[in-house]
MIKOLTOR-174527 format. One line per 3 residues: their letters; for each residue y, x, z of N, C-alpha, C. Coordinates in nm, 2 decimals, padded with zeros to 4 digits, m for minus. Atoms other than C-alpha are relative to their C-alpha. Layout:
N
A> Y X Z Y X Z Y X Z ~ ... $
//
This chain:
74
XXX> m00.12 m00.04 00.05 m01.58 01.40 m01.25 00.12 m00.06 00.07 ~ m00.15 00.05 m00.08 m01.23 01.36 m01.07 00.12 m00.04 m00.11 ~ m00.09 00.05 00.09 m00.89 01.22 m01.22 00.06 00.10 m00.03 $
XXX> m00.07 m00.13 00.00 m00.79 01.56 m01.20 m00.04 00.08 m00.16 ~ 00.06 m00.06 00.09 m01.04 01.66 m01.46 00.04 m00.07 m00.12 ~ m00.02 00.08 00.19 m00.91 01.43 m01.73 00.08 00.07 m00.09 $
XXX> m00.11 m00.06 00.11 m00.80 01.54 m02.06 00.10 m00.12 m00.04 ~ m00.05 00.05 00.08 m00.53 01.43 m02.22 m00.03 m00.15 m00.07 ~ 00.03 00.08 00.05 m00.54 01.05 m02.37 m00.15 m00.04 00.03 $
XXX> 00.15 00.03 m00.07 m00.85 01.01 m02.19 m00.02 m00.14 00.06 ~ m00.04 00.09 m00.13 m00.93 00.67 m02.04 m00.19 00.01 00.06 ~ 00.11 m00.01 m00.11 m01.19 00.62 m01.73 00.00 m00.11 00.08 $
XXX> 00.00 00.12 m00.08 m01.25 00.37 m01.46 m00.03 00.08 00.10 ~ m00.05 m00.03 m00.17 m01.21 00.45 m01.09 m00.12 m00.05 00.04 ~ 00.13 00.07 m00.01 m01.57 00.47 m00.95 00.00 m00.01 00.18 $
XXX> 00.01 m00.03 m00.17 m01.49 00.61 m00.54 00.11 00.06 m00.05 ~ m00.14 m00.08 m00.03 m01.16 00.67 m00.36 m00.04 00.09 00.13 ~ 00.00 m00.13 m00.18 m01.19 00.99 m00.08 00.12 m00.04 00.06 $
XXX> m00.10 m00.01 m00.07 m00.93 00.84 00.13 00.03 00.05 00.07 ~ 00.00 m00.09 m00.07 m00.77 01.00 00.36 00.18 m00.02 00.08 ~ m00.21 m00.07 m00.03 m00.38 01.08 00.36 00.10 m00.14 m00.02 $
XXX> m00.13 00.14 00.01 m00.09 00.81 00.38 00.03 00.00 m00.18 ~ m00.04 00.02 00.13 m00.02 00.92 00.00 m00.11 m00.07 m00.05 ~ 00.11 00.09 00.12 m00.40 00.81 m00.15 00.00 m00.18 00.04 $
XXX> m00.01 00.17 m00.02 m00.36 00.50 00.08 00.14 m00.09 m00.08 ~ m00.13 00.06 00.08 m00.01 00.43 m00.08 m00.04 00.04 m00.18 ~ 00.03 00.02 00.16 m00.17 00.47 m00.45 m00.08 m00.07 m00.02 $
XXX> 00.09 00.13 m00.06 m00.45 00.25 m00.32 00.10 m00.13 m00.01 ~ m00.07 00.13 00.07 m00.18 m00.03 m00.30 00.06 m00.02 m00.11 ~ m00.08 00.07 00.16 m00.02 00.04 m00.64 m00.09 m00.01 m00.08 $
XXX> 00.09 00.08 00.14 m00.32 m00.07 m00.80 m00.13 00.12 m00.04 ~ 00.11 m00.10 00.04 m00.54 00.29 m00.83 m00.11 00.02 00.09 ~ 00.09 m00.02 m00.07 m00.88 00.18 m00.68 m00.13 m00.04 m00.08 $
XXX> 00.16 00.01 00.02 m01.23 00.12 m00.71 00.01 m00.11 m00.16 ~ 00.07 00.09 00.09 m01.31 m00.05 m01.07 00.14 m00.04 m00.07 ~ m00.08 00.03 00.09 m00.92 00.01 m01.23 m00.06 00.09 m00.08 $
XXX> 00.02 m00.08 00.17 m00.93 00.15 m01.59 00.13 00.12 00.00 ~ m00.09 m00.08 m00.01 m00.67 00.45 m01.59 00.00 00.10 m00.15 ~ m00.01 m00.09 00.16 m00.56 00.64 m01.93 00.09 00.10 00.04 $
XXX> m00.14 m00.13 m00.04 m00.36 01.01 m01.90 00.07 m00.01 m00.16 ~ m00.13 00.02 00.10 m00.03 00.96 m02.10 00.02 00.07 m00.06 ~ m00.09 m00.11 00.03 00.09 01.28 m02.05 m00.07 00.10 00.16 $
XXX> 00.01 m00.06 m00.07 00.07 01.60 m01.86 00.06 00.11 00.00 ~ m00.09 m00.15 00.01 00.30 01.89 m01.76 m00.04 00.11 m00.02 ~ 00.03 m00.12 00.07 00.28 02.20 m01.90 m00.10 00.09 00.10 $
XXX> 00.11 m00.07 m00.09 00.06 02.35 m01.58 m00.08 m00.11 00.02 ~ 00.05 00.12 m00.03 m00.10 01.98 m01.56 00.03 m00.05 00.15 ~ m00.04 00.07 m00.13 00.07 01.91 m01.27 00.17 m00.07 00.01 $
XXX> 00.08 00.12 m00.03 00.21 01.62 m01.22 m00.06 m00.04 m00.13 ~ 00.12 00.11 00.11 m00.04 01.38 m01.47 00.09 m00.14 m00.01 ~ m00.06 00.19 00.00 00.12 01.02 m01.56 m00.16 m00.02 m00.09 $
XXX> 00.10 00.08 00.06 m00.13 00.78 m01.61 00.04 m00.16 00.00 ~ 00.00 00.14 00.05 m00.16 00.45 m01.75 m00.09 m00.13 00.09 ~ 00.10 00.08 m00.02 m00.30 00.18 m01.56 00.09 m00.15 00.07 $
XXX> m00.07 00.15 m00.07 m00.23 m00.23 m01.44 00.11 m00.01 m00.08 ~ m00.10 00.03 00.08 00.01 m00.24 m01.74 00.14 00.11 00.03 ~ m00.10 m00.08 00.02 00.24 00.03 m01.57 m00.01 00.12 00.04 $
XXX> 00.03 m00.15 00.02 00.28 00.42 m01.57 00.07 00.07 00.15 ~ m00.01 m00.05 m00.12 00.24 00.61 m01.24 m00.03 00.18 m00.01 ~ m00.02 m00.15 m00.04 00.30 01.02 m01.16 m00.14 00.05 00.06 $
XXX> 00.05 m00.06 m00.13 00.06 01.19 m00.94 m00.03 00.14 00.00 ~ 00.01 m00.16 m00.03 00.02 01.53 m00.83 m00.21 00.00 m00.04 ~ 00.09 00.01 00.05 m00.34 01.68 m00.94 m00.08 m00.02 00.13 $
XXX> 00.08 00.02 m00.15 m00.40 01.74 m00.54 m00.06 m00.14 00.04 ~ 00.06 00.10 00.01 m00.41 01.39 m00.55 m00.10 m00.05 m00.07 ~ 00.06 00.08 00.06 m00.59 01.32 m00.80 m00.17 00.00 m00.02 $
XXX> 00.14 m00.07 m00.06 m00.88 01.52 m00.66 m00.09 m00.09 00.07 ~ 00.11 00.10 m00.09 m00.96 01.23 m00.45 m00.03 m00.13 m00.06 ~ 00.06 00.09 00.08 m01.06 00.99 m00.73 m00.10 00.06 m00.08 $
XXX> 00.15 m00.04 00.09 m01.40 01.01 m00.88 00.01 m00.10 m00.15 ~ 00.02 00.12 00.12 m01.40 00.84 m01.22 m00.10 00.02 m00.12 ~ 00.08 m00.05 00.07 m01.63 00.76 m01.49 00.07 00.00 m00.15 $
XX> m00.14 m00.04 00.14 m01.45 00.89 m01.87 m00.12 m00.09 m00.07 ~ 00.03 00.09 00.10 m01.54 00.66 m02.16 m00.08 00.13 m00.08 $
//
């Protein structure tokens, strides 16, 4: 399952990052890697962008991105 596939108030843990692009490496330094906990806050009316919850503070991301995280949901 990807971060992409989360529902709503869902939390998960970050199992593999598909790196690749200058953006997943710059979400990689704000804290969204291998073995964080991530909760979806919220999601826009098409689910694109996703805010999620994680390291105490709330980050955006597009869903293209969020394709390249594998996570496992609670």
């Amino acid at each position: 399952m990807t971060l992409a596939d989360l529902p709503l108030g869902q939390v998960a843990t970050v199992v593999e990052v598909r790196a690749g692009s200058d953006v997943i490496h710059r979400l990689m330094e704000m804290g969204l890697v291998r073995g964080t906990e991530v909760k979806v806050k919220k999601l826009a009316p098409l689910g694109d962008p996703m805010e999620l919850e994680l390291r105490g503070y709330l980050l955006s991301i597009r869903r293209r991105e969020a394709l390249c995280f594998t996570v496992d949901a609670r």
